[in-house]
C-alpha atoms as a printed R data frame, in Angstrom:
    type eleno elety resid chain resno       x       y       z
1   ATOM     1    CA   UNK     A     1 200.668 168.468 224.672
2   ATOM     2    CA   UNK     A     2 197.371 169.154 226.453
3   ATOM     3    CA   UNK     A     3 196.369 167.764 229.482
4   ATOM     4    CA   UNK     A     4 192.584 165.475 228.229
5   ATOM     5    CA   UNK     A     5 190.349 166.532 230.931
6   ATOM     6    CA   UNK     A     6 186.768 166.859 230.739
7   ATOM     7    CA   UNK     A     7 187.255 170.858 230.404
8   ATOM     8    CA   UNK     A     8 189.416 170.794 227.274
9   ATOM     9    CA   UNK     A     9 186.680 168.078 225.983
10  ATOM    10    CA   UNK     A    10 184.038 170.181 226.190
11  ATOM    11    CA   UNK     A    11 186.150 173.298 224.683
12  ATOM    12    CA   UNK     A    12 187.134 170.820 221.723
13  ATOM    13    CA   UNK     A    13 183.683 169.802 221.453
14  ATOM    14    CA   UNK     A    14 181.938 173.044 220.988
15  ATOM    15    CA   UNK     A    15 184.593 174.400 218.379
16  ATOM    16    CA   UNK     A    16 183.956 170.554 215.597
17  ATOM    17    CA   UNK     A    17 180.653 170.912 216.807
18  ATOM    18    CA   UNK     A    18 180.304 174.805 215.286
19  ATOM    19    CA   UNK     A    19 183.042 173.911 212.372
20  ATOM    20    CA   UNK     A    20 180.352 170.659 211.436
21  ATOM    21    CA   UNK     A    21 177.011 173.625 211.785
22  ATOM    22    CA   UNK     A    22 179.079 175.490 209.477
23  ATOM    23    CA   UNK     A    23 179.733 172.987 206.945
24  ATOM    24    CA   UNK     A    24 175.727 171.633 207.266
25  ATOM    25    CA   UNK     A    25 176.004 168.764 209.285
26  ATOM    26    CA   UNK     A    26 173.252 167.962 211.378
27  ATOM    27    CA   UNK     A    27 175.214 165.945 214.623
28  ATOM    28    CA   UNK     A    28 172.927 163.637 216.360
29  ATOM    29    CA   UNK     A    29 175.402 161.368 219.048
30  ATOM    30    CA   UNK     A    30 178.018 161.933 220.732
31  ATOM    31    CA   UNK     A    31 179.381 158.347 221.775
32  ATOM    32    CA   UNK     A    32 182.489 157.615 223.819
33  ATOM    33    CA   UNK     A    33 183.830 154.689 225.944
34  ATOM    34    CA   UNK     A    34 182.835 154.950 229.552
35  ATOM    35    CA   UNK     A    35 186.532 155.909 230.915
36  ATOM    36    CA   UNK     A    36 186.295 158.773 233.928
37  ATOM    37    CA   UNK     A    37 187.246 161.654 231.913
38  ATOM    38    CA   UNK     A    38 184.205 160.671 229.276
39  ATOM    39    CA   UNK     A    39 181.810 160.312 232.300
40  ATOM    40    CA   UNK     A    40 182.649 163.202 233.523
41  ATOM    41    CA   UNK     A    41 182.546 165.371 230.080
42  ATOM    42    CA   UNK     A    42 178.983 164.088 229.429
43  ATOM    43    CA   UNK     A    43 177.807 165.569 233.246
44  ATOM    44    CA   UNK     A    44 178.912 168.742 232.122
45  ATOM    45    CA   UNK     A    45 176.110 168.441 229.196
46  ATOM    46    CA   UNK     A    46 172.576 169.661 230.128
47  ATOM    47    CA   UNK     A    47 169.964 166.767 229.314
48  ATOM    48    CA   UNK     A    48 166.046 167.243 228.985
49  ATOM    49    CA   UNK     A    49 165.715 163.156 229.056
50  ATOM    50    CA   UNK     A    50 167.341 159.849 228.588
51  ATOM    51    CA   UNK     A    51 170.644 160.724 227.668
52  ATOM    52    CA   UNK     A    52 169.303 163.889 225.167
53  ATOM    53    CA   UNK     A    53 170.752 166.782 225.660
54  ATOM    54    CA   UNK     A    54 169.037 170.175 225.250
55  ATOM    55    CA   UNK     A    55 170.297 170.686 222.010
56  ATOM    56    CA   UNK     A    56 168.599 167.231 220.271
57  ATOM    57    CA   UNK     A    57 171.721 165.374 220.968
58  ATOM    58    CA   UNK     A    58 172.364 161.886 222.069
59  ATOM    59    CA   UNK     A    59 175.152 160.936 224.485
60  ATOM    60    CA   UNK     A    60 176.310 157.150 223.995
61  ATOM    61    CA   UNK     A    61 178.241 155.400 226.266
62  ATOM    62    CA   UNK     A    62 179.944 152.039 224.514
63  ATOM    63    CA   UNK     A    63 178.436 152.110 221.252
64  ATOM    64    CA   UNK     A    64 180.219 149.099 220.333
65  ATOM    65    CA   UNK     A    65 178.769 147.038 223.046
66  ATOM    66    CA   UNK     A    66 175.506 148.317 222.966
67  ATOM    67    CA   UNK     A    67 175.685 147.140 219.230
68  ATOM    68    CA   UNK     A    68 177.003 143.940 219.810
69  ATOM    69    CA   UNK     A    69 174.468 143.141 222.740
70  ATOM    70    CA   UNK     A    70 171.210 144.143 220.380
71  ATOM    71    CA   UNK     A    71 172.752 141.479 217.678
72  ATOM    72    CA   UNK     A    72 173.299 138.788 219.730
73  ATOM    73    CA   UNK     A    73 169.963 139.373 221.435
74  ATOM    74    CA   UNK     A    74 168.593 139.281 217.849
75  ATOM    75    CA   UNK     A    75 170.214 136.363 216.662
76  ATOM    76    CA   UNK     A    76 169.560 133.973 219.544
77  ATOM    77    CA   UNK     A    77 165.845 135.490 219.320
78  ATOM    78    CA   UNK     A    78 163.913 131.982 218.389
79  ATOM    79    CA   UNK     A    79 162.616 133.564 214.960
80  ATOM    80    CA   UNK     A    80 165.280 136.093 214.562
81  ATOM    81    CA   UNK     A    81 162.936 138.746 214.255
82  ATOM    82    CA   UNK     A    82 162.380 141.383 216.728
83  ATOM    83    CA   UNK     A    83 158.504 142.690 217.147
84  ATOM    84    CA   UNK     A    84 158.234 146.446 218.141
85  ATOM    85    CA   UNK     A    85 156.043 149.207 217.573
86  ATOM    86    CA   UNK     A    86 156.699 152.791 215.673
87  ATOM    87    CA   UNK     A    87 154.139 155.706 215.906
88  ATOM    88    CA   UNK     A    88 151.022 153.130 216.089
89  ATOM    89    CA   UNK     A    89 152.431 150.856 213.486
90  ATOM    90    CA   UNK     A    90 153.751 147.041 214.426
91  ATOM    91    CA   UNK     A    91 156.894 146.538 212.517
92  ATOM    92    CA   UNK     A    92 159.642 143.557 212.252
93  ATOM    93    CA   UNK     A    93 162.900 144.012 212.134
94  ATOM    94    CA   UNK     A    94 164.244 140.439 210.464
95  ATOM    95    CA   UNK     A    95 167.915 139.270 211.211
96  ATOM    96    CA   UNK     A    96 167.772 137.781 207.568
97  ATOM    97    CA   UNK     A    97 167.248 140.708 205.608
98  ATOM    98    CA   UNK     A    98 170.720 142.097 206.961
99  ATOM    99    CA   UNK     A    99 172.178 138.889 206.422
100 ATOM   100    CA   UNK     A   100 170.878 139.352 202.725
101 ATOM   101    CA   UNK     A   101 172.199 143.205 202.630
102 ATOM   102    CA   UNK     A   102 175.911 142.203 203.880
103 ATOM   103    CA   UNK     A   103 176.038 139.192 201.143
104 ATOM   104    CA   UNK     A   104 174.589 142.158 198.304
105 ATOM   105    CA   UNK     A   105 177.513 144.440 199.988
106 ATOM   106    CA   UNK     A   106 180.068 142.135 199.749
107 ATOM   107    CA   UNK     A   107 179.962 141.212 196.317
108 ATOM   108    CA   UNK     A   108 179.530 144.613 195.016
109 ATOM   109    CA   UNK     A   109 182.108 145.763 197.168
110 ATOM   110    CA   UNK     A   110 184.452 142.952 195.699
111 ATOM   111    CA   UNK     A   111 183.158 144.250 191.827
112 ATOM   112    CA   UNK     A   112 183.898 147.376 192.767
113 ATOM   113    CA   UNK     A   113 187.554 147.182 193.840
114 ATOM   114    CA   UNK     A   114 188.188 144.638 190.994
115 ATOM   115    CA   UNK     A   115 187.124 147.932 188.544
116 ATOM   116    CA   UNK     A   116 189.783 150.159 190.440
117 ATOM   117    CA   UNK     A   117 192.792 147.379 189.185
């Protein structure tokens, strides 16, 4: 059994990284909880800005968290609607419409595995 240390992290790391070039994927994140041995294997990444390293990808500490902290930001927003601004344009993200996608989800989803009995 290996020893998980930042080193055999990193070693593991390049070889699904080159195996996931190989098959065409295009990785974005890499996201971990914020244990020692994780903060220590993201130091060992070079990073041109805000947590992007020099090879266009994102290191995430706590994804979960950081999801659960924007939706309950969004939901206890007065209008449940968050205001922000992409390449010059004013956009609105509504808490609603997701509501409206998980309730579309669900009941395809429950069609769906009805079809595999």
């Amino acid at each position: 059994m290996y020893e998980l240390d930042s080193g055999f992290l990193r070693d593991q790391r390049q070889l699904v990284l080159q195996i996931l070039k190989d098959s065409g994927a295009n990785v974005v994140s890499i996201i971990c909880d914020n244990n020692r041995v994780n903060q220590s294997f993201f130091k060992k990444f070079s990073c041109v800005e805000n947590w992007l390293t020099d090879n266009n990808i994102y290191l995430l500490f706590d994804f979960v968290h950081l999801m659960k902290s924007v939706r309950n930001n969004w939901i206890t927003e007065k209008t449940q609607e968050l205001v922000f601004e992409e390449e010059g344009e004013t956009l609105t993200a509504k808490w609603k419409d997701l509501v409206d996608l998980y309730n579309l989800e669900k009941i395809t989803l429950l069609n769906f595995q009805g079809f595999l009995k």
